[in-house]
PASEBA-1860 file (N, C-alpha, C; in nm, 3 decimals):
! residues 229
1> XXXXXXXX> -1.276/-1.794/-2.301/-1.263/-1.849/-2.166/-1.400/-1.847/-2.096 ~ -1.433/-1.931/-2.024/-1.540/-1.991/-1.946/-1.568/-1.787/-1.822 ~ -1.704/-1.801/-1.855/-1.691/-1.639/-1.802/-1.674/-1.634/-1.617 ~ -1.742/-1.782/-1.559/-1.720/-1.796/-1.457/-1.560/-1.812/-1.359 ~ -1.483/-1.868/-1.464/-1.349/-1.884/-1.486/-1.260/-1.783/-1.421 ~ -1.318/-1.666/-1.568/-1.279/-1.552/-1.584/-1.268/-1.507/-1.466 ~ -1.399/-1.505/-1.406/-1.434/-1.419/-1.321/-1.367/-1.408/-1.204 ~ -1.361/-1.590/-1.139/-1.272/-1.642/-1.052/-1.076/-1.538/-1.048
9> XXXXXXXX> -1.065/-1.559/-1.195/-0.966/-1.521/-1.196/-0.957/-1.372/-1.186 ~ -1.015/-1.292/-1.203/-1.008/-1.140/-1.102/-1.036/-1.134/-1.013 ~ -1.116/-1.231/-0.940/-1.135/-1.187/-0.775/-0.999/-1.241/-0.740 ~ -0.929/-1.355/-0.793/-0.769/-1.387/-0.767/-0.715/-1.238/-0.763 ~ -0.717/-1.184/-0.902/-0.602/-1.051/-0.942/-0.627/-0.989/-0.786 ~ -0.780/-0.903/-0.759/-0.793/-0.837/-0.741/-0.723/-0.844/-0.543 ~ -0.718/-0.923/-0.521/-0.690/-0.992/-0.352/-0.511/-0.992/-0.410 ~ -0.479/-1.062/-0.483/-0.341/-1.061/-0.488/-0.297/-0.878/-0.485
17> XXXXXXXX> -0.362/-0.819/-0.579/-0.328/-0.666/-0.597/-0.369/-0.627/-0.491 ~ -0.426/-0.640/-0.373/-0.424/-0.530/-0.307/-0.365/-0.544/-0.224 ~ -0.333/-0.683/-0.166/-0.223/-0.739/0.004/-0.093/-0.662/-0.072 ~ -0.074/-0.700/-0.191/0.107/-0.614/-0.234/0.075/-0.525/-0.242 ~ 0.015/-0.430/-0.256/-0.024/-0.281/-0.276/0.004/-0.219/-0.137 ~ -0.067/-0.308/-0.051/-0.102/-0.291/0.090/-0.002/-0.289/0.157 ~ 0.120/-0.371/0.139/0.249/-0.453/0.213/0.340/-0.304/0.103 ~ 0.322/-0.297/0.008/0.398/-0.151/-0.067/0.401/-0.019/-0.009
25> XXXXXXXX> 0.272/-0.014/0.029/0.212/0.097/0.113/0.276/0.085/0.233 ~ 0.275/0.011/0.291/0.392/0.019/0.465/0.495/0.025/0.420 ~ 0.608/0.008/0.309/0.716/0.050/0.326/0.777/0.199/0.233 ~ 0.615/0.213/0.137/0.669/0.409/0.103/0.491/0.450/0.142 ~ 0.458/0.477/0.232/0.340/0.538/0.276/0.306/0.687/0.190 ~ 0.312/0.689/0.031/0.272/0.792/-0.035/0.082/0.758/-0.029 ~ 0.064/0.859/-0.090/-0.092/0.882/-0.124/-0.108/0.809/-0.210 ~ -0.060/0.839/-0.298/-0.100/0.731/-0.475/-0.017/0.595/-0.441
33> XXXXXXXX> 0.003/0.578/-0.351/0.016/0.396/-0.311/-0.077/0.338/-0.248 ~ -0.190/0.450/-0.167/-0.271/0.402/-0.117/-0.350/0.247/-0.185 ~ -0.371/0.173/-0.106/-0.437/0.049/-0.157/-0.587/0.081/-0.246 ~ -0.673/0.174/-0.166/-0.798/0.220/-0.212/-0.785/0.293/-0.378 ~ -0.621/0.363/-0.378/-0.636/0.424/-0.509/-0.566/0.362/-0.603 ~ -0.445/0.306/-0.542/-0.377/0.217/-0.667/-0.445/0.095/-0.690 ~ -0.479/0.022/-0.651/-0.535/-0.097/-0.661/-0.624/-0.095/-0.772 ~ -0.733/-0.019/-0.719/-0.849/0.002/-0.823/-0.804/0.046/-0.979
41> XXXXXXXX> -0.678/0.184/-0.950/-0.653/0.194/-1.059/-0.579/0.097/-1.191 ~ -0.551/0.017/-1.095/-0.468/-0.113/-1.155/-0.572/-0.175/-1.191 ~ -0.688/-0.244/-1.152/-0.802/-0.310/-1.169/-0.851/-0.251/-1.305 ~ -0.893/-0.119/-1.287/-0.993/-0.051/-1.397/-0.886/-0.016/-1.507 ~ -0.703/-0.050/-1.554/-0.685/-0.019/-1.644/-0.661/-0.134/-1.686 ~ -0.667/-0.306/-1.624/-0.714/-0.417/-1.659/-0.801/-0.476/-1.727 ~ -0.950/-0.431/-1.683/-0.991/-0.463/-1.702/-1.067/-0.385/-1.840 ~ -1.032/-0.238/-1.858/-1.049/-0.197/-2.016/-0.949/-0.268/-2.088
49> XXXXXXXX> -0.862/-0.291/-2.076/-0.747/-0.323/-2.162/-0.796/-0.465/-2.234 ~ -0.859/-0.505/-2.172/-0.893/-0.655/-2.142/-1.042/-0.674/-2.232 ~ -1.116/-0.557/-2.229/-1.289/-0.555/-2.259/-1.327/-0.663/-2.224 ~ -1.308/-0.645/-2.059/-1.420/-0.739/-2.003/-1.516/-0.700/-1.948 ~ -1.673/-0.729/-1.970/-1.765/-0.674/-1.919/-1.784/-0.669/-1.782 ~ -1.841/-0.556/-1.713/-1.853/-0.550/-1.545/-1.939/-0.610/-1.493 ~ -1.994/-0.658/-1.578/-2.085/-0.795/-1.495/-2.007/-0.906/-1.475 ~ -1.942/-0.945/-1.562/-1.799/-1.046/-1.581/-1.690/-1.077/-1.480
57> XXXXXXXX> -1.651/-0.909/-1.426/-1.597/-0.867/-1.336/-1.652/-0.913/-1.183 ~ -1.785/-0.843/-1.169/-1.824/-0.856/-1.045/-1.881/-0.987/-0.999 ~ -1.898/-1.058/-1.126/-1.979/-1.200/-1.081/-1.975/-1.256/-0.964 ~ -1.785/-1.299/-0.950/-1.749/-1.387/-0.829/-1.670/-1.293/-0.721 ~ -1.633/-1.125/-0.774/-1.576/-1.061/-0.685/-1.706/-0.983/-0.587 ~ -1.825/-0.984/-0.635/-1.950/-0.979/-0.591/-1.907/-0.965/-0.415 ~ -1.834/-1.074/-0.353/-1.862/-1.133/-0.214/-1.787/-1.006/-0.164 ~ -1.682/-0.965/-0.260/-1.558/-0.839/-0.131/-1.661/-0.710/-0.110
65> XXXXXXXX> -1.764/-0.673/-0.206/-1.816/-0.552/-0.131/-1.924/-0.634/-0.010 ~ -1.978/-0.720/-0.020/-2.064/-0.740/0.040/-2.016/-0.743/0.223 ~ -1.887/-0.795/0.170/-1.779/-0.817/0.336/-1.794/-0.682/0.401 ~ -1.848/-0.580/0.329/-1.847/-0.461/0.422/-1.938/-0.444/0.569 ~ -2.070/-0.508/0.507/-2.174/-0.545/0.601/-2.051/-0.578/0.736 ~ -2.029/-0.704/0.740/-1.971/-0.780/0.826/-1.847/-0.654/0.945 ~ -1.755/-0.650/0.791/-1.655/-0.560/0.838/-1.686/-0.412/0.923 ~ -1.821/-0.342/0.885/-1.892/-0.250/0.996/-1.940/-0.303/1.122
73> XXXXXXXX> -1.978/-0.423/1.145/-2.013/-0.426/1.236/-1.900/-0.500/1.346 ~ -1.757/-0.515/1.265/-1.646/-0.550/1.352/-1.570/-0.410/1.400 ~ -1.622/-0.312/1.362/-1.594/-0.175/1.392/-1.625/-0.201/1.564 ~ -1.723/-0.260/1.653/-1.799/-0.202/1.745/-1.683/-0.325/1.861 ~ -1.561/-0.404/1.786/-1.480/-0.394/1.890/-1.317/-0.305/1.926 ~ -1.350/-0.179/1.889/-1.227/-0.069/1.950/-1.361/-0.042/2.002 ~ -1.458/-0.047/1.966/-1.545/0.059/2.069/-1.608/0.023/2.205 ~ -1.569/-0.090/2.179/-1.583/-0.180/2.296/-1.490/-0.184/2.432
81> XXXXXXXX> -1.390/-0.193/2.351/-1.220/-0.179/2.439/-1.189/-0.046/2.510 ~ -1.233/0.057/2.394/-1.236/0.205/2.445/-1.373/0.246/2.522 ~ -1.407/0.178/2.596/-1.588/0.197/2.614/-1.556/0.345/2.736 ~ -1.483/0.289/2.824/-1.447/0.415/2.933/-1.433/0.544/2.928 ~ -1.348/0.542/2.784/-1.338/0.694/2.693/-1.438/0.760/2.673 ~ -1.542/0.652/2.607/-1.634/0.722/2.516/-1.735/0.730/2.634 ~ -1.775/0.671/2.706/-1.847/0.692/2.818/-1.847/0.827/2.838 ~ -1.703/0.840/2.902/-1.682/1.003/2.952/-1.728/1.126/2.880
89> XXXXXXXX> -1.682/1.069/2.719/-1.763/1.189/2.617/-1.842/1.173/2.528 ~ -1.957/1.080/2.568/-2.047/1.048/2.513/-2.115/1.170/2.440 ~ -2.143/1.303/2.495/-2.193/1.350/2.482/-2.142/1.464/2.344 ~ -2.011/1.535/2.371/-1.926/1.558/2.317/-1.931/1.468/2.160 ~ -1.894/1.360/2.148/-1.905/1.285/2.012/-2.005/1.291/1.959 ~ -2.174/1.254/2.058/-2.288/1.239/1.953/-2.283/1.403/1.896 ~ -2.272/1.488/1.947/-2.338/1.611/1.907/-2.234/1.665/1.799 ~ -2.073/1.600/1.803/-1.954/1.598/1.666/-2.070/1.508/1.561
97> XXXXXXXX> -2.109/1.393/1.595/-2.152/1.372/1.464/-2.253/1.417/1.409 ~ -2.338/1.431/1.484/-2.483/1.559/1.422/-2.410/1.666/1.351 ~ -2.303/1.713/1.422/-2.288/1.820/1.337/-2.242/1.833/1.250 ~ -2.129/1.690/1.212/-2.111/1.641/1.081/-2.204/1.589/0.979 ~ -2.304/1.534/1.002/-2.415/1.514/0.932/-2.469/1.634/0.900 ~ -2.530/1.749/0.991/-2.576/1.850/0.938/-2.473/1.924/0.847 ~ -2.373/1.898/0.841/-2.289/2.016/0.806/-2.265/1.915/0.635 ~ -2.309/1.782/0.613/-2.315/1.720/0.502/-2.452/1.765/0.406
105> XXXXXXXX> -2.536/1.759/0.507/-2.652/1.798/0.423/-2.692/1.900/0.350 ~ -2.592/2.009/0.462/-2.574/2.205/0.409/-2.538/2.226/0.321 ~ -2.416/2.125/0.304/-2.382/2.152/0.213/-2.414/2.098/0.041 ~ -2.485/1.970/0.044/-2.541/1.917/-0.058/-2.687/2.024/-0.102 ~ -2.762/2.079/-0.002/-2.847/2.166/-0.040/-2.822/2.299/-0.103 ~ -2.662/2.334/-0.111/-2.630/2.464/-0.124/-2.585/2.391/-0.262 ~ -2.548/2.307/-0.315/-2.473/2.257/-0.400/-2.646/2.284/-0.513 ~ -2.727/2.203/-0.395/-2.830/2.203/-0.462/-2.942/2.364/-0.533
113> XXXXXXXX> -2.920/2.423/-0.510/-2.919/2.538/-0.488/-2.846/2.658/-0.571 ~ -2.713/2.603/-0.533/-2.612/2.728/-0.678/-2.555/2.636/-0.778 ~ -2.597/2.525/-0.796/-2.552/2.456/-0.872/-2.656/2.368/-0.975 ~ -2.785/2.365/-0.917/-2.898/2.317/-0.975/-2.855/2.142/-0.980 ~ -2.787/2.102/-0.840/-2.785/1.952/-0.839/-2.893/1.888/-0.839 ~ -2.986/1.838/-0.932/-3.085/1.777/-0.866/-3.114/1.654/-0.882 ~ -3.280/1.598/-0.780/-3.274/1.467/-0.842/-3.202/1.375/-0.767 ~ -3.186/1.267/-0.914/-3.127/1.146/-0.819/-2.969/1.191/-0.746
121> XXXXXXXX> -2.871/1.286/-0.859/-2.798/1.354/-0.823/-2.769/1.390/-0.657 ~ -2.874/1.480/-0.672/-2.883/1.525/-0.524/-2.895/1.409/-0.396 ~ -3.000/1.352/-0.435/-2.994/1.235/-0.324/-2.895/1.116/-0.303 ~ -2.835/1.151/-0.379/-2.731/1.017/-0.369/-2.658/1.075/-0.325 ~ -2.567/1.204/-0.311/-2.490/1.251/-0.244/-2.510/1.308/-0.060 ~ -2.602/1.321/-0.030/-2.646/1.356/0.084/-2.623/1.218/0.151 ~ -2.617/1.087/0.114/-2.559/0.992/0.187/-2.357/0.963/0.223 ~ -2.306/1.063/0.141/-2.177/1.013/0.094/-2.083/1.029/0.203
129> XXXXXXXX> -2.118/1.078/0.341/-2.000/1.089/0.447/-2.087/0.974/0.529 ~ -2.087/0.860/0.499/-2.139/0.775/0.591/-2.066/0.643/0.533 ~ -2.096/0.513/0.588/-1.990/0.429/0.538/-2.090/0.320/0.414 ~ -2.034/0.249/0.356/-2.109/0.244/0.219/-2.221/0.159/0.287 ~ -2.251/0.078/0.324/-2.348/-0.026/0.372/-2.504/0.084/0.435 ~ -2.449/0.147/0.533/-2.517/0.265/0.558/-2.570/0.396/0.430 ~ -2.448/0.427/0.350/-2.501/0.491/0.310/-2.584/0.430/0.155 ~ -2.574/0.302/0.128/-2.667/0.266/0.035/-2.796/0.240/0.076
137> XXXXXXXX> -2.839/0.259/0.189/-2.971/0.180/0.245/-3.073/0.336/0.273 ~ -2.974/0.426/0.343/-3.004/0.549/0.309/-3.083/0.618/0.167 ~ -2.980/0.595/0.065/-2.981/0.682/-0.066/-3.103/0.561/-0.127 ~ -3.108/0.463/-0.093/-3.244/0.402/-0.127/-3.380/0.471/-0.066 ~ -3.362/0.492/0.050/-3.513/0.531/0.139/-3.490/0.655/0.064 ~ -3.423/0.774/0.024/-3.430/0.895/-0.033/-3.448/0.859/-0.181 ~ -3.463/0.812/-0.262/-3.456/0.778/-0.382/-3.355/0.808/-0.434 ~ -3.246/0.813/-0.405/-3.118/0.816/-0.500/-3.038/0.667/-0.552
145> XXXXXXXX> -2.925/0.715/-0.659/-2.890/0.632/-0.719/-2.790/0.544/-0.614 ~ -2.822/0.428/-0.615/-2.694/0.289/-0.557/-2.530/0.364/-0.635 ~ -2.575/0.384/-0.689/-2.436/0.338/-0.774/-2.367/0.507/-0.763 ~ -2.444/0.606/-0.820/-2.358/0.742/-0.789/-2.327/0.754/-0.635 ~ -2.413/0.714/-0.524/-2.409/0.727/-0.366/-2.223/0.628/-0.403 ~ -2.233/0.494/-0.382/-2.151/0.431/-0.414/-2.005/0.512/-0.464 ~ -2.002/0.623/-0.559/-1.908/0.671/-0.605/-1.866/0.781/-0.529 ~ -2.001/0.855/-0.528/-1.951/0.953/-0.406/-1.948/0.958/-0.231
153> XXXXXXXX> -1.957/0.803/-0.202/-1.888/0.761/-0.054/-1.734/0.712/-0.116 ~ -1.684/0.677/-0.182/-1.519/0.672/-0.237/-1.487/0.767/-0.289 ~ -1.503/0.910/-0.323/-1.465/1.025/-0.331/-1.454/1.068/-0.184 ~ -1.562/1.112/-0.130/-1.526/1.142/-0.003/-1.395/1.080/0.076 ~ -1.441/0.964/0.113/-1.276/0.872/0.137/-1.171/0.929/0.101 ~ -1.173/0.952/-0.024/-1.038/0.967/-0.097/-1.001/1.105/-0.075 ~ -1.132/1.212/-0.045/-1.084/1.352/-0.017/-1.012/1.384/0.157 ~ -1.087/1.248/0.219/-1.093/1.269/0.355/-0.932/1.190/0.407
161> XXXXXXXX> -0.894/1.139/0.285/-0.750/1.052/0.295/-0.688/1.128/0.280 ~ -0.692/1.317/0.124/-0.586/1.361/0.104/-0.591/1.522/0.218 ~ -0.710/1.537/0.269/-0.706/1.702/0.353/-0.712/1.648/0.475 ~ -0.748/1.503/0.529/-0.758/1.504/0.703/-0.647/1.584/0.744 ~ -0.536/1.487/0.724/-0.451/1.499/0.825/-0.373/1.674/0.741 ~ -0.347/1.765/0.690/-0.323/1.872/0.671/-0.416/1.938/0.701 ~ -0.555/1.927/0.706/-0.632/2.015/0.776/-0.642/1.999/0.924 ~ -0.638/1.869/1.030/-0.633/1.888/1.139/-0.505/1.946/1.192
169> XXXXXXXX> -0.384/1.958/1.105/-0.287/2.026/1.178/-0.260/2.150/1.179 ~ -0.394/2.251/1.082/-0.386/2.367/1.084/-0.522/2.410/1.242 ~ -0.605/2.302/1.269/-0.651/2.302/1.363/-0.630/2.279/1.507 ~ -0.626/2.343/1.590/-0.569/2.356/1.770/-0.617/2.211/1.816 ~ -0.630/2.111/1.793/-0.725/2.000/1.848/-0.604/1.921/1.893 ~ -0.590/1.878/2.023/-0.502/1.857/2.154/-0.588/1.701/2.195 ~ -0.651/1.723/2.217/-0.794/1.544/2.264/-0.743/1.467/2.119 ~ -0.712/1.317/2.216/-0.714/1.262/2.062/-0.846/1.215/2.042
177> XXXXXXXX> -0.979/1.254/2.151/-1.139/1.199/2.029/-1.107/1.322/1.942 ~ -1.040/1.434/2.042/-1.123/1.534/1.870/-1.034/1.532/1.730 ~ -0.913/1.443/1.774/-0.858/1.413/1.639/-0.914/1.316/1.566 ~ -0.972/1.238/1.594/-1.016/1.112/1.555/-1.158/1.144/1.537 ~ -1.276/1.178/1.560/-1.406/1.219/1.541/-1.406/1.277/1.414 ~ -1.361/1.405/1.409/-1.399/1.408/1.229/-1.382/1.256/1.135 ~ -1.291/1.208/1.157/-1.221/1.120/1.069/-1.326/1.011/1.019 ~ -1.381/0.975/1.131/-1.520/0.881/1.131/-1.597/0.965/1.121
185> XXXXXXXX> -1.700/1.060/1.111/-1.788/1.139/1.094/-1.743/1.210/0.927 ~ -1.700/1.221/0.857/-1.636/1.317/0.758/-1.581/1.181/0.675 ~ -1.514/1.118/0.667/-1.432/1.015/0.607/-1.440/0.877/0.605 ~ -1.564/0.809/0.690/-1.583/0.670/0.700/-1.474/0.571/0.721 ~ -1.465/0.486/0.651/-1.409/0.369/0.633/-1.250/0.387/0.608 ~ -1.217/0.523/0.474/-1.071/0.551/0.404/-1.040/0.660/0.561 ~ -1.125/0.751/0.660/-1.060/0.811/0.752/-1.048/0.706/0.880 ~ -1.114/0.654/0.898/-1.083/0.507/1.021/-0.912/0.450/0.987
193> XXXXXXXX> -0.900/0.416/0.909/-0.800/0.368/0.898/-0.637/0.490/0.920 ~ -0.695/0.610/0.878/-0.591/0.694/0.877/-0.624/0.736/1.081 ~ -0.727/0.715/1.074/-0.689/0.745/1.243/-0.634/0.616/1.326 ~ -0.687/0.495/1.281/-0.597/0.365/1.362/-0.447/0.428/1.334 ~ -0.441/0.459/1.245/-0.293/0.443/1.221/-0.252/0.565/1.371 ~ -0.283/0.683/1.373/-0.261/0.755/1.461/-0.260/0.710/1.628 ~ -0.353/0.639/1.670/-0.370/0.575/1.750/-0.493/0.516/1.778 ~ -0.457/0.376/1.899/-0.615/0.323/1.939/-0.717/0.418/1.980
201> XXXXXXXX> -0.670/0.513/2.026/-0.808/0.601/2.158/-0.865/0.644/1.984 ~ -0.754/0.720/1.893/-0.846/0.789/1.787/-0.927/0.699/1.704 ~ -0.865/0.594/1.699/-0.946/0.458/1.573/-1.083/0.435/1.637 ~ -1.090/0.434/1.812/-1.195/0.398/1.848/-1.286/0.489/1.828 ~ -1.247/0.582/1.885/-1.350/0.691/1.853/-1.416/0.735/1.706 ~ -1.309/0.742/1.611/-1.331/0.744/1.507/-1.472/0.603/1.440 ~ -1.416/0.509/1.500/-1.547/0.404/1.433/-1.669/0.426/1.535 ~ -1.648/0.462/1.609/-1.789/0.503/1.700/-1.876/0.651/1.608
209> XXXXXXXX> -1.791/0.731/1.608/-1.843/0.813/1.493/-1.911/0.754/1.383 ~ -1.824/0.709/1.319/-1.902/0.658/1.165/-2.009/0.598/1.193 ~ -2.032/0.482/1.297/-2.109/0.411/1.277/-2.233/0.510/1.292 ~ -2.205/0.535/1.465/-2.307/0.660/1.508/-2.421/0.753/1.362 ~ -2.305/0.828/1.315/-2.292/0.900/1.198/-2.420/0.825/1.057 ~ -2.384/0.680/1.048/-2.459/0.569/0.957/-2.579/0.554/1.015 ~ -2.605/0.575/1.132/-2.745/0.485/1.230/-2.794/0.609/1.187 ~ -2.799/0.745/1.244/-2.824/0.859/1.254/-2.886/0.924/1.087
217> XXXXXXXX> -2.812/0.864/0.980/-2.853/0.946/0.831/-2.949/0.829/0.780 ~ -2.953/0.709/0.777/-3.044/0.606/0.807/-3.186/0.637/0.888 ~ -3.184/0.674/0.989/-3.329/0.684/1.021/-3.379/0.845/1.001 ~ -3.317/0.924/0.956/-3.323/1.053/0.919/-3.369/1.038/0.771 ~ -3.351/0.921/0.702/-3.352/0.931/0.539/-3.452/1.017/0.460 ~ -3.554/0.951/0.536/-3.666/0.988/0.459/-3.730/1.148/0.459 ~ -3.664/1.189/0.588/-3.685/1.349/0.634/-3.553/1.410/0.527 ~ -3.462/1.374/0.529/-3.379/1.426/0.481/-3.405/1.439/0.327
225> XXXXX> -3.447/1.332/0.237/-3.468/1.362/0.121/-3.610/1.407/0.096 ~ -3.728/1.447/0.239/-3.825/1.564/0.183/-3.743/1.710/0.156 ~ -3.657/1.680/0.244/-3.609/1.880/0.208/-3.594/1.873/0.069 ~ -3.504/1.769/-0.027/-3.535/1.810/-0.153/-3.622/1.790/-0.281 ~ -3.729/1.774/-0.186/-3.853/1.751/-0.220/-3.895/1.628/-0.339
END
């Protein structure tokens, strides 16, 4: 088969698999229905089954990561709508996301440290609580890998999809920014969505975080990957 063809025809699969995944997911809201995890997993046991090469793959589906660009910067209308909120705690949020950023970096240095992460290793992960667009532009100015950063901003997601919400309910947090601030600061893109779902005040806040969170490890890059020298 014609490889362009081909190709056409998984960016088909891959859009058909995820609106039903997606439309599955609203009517049994488990974890492993999630769209982010079933989908893919449906994709990647396709496409071994199949031995089709990932260049093959990404040729014409190429355009859905790139939609992220776009899709971050449609983040900035809840934050727009909620502007009054965040006004009030402007101050309160920037200094949640510093401290989520610092508290990302602590911990990649300690990793680095009792674990002997190093390298491209290391730098690619010090981008991974930020949202992917951000954090690939990042893990470039630090010299880390596109592609491990890439893996470990969808781990995070996926960790920040299965402990948010059981860890904020072992936490006293009453404000819905402070329910919603980790979520965007800690979880990007896979915690935004688990806070829309909670509510507008938290979704907004929550994408004001992330983005915040992205601008912030971005112009920090280059300081950030001298610490590991």
């Amino acid at each position: 088969m014609n490889t362009v063809l081909l190709s056409l025809l998984f960016l088909l699969l891959t859009l058909v698999l995820f609106y039903a995944n997606q439309a599955l997911h609203r009517r049994h809201p488990h974890l492993l229905l999630t769209p982010a995890i079933c989908t893919s997993a449906i994709l990647i046991i396709i496409v071994q089954a199949t031995a089709t090469p990932f260049d093959t793959y990404f040729g014409e589906t190429r355009w859905l990561p790139w939609l992220l660009g776009p899709a971050t910067v449609a983040f900035a209308l809840p934050i727009f709508q909620e502007r009054k909120l965040i006004r009030k705690h402007w101050l309160a949020l920037s200094l949640g996301s510093c401290a989520g950023i610092a508290a990302s970096i602590a911990a990649t240095l300690l990793l680095d440290r009792l674990l002997g992460v190093h390298g491209d290793m290391a730098r690619s992960l010090l981008a991974r609580s930020v949202s992917t667009p951000f954090a690939l532009e990042a893990s470039r100015q630090m010299g880390g890998s596109a592609q491990l950063t890439g893996i470990f901003v969808v781990m995070t997601g996926l960790f920040g999809l299965m402990l948010g919400k059981p860890l904020l309910k072992l936490l006293p947090l009453r404000m819905r920014i402070a329910r919603g601030a980790p979520y965007g600061a800690a979880a990007h893109g896979f915690g935004l969505s688990v806070a829309r779902s909670a509510g507008t005040e938290e979704g907004a806040v929550a994408s004001l975080t992330m983005i915040f969170s992205g601008v912030v490890t971005v112009l920090l890059a280059p300081v950030i990957g001298h610490l590991l020298g």
